[in-house]
LUMVO-297450 format. One record per residue (C-alpha): residue number from 0; residue in three letters; chain; x, y, z. Coordinates in nm, 4 decimals. Example, Ala and Ser with C-alpha at 12.3 -4.5 7.8 and 13.67 -1.06 7.14 Angstrom:
2
{0 'ALA' 'A' {1.2300 -0.4500 0.7800}}
{1 'SER' 'A' {1.3670 -0.1060 0.7140}}
//
This chain:
213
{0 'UNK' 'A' {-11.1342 2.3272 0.1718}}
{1 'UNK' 'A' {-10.9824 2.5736 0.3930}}
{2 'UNK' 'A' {-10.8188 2.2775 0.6312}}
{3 'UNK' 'A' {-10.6819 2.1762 0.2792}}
{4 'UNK' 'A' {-10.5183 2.5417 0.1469}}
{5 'UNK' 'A' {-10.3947 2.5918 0.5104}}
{6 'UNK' 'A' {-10.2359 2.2573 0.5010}}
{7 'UNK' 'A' {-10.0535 2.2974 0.1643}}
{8 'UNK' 'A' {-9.8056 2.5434 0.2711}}
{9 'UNK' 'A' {-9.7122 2.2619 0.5596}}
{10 'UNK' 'A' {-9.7036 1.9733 0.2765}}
{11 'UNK' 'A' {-9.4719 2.2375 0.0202}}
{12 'UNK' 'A' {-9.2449 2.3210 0.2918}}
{13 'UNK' 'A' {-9.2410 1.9804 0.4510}}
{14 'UNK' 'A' {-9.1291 1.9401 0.0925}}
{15 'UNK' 'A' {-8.8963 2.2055 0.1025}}
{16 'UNK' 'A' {-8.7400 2.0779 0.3812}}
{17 'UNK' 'A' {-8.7029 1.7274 0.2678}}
{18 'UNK' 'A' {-8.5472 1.8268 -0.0450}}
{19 'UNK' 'A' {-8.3309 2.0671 0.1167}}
{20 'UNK' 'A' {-8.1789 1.7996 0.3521}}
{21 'UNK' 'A' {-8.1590 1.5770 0.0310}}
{22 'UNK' 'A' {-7.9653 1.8702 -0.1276}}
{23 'UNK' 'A' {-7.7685 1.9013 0.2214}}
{24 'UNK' 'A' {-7.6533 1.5525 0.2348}}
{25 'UNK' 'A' {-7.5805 1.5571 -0.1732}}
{26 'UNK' 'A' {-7.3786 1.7771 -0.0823}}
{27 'UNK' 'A' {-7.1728 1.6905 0.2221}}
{28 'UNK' 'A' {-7.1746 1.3657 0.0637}}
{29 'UNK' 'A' {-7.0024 1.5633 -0.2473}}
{30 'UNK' 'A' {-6.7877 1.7683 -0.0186}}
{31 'UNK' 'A' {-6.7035 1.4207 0.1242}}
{32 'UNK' 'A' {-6.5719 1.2388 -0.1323}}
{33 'UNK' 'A' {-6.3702 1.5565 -0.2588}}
{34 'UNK' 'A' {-6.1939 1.5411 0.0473}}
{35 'UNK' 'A' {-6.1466 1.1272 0.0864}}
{36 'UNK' 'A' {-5.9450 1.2703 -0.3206}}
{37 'UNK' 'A' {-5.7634 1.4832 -0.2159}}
{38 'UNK' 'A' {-5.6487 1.2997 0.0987}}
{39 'UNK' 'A' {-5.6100 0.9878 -0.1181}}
{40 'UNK' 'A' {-5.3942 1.2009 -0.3691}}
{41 'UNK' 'A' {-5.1768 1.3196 -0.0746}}
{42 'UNK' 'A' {-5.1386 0.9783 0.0390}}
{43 'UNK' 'A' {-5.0614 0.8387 -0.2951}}
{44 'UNK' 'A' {-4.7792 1.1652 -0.3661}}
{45 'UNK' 'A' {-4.6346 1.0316 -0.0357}}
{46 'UNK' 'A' {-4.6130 0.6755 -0.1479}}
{47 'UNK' 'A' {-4.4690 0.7834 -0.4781}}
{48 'UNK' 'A' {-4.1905 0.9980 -0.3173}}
{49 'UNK' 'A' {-4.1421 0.6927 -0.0792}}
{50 'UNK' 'A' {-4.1012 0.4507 -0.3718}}
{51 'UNK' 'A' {-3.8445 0.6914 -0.5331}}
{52 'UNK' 'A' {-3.6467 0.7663 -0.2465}}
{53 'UNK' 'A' {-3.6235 0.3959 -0.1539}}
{54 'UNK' 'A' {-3.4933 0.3156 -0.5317}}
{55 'UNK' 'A' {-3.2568 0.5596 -0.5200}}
{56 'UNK' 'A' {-3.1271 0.4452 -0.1799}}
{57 'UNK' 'A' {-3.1560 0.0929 -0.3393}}
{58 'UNK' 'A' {-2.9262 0.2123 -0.6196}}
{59 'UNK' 'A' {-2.6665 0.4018 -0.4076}}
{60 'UNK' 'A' {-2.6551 0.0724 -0.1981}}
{61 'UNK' 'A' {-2.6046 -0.1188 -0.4982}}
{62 'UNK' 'A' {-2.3563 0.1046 -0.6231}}
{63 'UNK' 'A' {-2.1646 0.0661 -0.2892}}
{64 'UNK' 'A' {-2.1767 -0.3133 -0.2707}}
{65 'UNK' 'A' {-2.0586 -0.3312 -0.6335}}
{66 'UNK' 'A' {-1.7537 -0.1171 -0.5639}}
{67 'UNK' 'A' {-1.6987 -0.3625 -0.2795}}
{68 'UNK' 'A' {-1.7259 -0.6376 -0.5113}}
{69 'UNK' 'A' {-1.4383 -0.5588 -0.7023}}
{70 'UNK' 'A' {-1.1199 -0.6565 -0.5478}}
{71 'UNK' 'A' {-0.7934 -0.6528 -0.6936}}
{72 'UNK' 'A' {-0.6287 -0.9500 -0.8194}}
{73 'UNK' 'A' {-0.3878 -1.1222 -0.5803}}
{74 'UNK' 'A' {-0.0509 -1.1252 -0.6787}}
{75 'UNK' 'A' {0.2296 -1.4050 -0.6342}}
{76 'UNK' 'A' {0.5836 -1.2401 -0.7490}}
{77 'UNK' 'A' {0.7946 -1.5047 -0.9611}}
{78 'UNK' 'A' {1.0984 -1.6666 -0.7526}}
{79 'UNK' 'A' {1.4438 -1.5270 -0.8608}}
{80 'UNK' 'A' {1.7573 -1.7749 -0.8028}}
{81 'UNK' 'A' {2.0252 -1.5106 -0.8372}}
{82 'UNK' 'A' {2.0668 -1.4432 -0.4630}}
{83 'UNK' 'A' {2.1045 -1.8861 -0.3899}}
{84 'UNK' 'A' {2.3293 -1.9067 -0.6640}}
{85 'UNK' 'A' {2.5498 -1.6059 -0.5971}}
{86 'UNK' 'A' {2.6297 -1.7270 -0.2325}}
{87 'UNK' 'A' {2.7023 -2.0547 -0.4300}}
{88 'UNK' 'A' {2.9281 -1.9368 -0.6203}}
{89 'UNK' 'A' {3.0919 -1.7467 -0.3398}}
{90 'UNK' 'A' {3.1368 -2.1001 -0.1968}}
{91 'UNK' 'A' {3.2661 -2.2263 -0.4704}}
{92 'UNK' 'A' {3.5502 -1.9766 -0.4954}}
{93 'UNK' 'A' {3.5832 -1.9869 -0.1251}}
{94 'UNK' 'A' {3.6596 -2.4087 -0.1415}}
{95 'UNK' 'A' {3.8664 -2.3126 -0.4559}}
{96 'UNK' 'A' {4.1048 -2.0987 -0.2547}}
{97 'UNK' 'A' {4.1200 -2.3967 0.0163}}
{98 'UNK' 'A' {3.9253 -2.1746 0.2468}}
{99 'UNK' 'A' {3.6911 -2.4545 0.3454}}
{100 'UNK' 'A' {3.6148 -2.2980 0.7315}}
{101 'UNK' 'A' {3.4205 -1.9896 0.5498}}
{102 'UNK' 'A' {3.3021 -2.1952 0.2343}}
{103 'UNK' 'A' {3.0603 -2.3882 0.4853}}
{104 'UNK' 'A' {2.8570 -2.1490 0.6625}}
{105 'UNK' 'A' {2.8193 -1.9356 0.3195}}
{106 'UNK' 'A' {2.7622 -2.2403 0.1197}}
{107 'UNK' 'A' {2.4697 -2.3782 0.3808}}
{108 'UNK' 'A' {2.3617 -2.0378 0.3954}}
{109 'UNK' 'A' {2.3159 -2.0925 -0.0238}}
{110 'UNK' 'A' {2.1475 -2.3732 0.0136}}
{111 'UNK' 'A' {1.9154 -2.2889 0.2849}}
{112 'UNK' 'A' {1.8082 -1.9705 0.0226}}
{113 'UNK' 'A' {1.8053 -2.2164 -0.2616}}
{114 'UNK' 'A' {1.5414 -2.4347 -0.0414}}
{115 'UNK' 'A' {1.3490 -2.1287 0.0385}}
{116 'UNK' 'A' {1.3407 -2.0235 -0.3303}}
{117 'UNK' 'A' {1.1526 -2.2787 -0.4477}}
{118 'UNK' 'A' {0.8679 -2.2916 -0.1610}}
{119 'UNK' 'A' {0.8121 -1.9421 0.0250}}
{120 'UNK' 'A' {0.6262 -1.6878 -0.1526}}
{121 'UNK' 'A' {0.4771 -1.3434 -0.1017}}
{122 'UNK' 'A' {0.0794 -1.3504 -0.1888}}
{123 'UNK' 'A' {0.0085 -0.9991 -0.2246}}
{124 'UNK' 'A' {-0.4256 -1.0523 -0.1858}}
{125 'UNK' 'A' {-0.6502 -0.7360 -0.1714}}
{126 'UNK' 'A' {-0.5593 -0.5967 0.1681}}
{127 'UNK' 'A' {-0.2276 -0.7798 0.2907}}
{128 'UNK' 'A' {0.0880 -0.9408 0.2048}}
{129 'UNK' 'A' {0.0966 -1.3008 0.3215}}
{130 'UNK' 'A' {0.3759 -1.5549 0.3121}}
{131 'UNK' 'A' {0.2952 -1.8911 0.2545}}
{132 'UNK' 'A' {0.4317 -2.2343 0.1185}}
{133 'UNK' 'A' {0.4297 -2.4659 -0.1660}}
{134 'UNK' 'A' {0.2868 -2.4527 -0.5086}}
{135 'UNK' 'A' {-0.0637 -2.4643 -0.3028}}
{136 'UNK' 'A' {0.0072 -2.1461 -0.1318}}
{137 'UNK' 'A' {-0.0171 -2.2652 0.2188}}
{138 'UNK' 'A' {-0.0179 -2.0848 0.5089}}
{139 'UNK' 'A' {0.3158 -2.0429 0.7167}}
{140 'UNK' 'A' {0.2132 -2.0586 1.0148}}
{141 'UNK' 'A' {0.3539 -1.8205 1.3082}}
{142 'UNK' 'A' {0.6500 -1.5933 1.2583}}
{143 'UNK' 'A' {0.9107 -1.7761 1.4545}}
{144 'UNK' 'A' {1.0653 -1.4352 1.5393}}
{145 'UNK' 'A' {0.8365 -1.1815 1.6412}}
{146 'UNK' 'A' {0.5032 -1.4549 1.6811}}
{147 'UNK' 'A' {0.1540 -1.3898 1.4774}}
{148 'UNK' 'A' {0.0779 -1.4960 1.1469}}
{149 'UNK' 'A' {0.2837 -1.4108 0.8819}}
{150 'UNK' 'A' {0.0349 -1.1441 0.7290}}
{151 'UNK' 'A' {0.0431 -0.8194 0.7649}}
{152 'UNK' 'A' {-0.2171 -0.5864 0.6084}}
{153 'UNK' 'A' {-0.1416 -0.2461 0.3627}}
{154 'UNK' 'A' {-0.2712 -0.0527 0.6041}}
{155 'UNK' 'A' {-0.0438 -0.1192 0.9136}}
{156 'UNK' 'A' {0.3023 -0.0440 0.6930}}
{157 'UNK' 'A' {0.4888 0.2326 0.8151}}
{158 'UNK' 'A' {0.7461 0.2188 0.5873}}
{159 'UNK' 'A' {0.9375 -0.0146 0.3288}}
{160 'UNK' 'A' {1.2724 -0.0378 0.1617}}
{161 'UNK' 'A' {1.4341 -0.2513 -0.1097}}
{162 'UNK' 'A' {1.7888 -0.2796 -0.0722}}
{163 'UNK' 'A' {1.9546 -0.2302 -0.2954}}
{164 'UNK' 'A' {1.7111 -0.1337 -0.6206}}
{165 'UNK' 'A' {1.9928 -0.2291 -0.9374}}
{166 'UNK' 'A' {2.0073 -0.6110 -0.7459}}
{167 'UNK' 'A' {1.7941 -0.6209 -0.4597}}
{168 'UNK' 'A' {1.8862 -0.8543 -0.1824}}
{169 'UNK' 'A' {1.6982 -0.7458 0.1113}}
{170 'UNK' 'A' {1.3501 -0.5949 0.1433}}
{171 'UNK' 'A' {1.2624 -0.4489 0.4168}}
{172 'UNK' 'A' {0.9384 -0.3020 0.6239}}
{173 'UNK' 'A' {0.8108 -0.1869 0.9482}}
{174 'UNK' 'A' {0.4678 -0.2188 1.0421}}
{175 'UNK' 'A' {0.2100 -0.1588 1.3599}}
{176 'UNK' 'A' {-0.0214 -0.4588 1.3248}}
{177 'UNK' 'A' {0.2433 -0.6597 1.5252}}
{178 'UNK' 'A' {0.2914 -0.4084 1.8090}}
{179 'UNK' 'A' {0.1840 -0.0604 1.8074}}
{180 'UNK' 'A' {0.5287 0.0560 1.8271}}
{181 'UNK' 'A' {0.5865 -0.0870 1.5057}}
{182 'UNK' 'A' {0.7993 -0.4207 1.4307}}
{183 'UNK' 'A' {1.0501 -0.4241 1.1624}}
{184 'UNK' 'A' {1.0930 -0.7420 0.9581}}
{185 'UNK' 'A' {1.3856 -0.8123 0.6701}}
{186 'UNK' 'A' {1.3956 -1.0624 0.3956}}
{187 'UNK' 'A' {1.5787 -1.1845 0.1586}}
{188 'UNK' 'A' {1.4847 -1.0919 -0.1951}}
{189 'UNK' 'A' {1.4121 -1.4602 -0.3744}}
{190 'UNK' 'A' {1.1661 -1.2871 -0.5777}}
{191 'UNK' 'A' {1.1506 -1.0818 -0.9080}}
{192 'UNK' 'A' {1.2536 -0.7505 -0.7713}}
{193 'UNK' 'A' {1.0804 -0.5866 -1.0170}}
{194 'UNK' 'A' {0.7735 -0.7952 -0.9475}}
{195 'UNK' 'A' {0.7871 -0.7215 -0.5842}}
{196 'UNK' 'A' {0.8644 -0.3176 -0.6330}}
{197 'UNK' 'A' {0.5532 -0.2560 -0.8132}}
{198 'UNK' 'A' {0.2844 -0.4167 -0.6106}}
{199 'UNK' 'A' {0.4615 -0.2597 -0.2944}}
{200 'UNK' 'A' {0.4146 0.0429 -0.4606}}
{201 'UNK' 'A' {0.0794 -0.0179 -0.5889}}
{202 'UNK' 'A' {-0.0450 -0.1900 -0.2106}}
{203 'UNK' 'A' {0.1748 -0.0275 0.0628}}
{204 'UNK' 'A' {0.2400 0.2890 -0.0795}}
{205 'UNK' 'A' {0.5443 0.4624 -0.2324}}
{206 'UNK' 'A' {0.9251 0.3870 -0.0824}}
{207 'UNK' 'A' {1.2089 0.5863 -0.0208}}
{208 'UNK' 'A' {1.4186 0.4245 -0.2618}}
{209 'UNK' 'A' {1.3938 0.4302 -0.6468}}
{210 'UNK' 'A' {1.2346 0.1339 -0.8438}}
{211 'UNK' 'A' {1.4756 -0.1723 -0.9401}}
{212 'UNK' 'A' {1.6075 -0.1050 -1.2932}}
//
């Protein structure tokens, strides 16, 4: 009897004991899982401010490669016969007046621009001015002046001219993709003047002389 009431307070706080660990580990197992929450909330606030700064990245870089998409349209100026025909005429008069040794060099002169007239044009594209060939546009090959293709981007002009702007005959322009220096080039104007002052304008920049009325 008394080995049994000595040994209960052992059993109770054997007890004790055991249910305090239980309690313990409840617990830390409690205090556990609060903190696998909150690090699990942490990690997915991280991943959410992830995902939005990637979309809006995603969106500025869409933004950016639509902008880049849109290119403006190219340009091809109409041909203009009034230069050809005017040295023609000049001929003409010139073989009229039995002046035949000055009628020949302007009359071939005529013809050569007449030729030209109906095959070189200016193909103003999104970023250069290109002359090319044919009703198929192609390219002209080399410059047999200066060498290089025969394109020459906006962005290298220095400066253009259209002589004269009531009935231009000559445009001219100096750019640096050539040579650094800058390399001057002159043609004549077998295009719609009007045509070519506006996208010169619009491309290249404004001139020093006024618009072709």
């Amino acid at each position: 009897m008394e080995s049994t009431l000595l040994s209960s307070p052992r059993f109770i706080s054997t007890k004790s004991r055991e249910s305090c660990g239980i309690v313990r580990q409840f617990q830390s197992s409690f205090n556990g899982k609060m903190i696998a929450n909150t690090q699990f909330t942490r990690r997915t606030d991280s991943y959410t401010n992830h995902r939005i700064s990637t979309n809006i990245t995603s969106l500025f870089s869409l933004g950016k490669k639509k902008a880049k998409a849109i290119k403006r349209e190219t340009i091809v100026p109409e041909p203009d016969y009034r230069i050809p025909v005017v040295f023609l005429g000049l001929a003409g008069g010139l073989v009229y007046g039995d002046n035949l040794i000055a009628a020949a060099p302007v009359g071939l002169l005529g013809l050569l621009l007449l030729f030209q007239t109906t095959r070189v044009r200016f193909v103003f594209d999104d970023e250069a001015l290109e002359v090319k060939v044919g009703k198929e546009l192609e390219e002209s090959g080399e410059n047999v002046f200066v060498g290089g293709k025969n394109r020459w981007k906006y962005s290298s002009f220095i400066n253009w001219e259209l002589w004269w702007p009531n009935f231009p005959i000559l445009v001219y322009f100096k750019e640096a993709q050539t040579k650094p220096e800058g390399q001057i080039h002159f043609f004549p104007v077998i295009f719609n003047g009007k045509q070519l002052y506006d996208v010169m304008v619009e491309r290249a920049g404004p001139s020093k002389t006024s618009g072709p009325r």
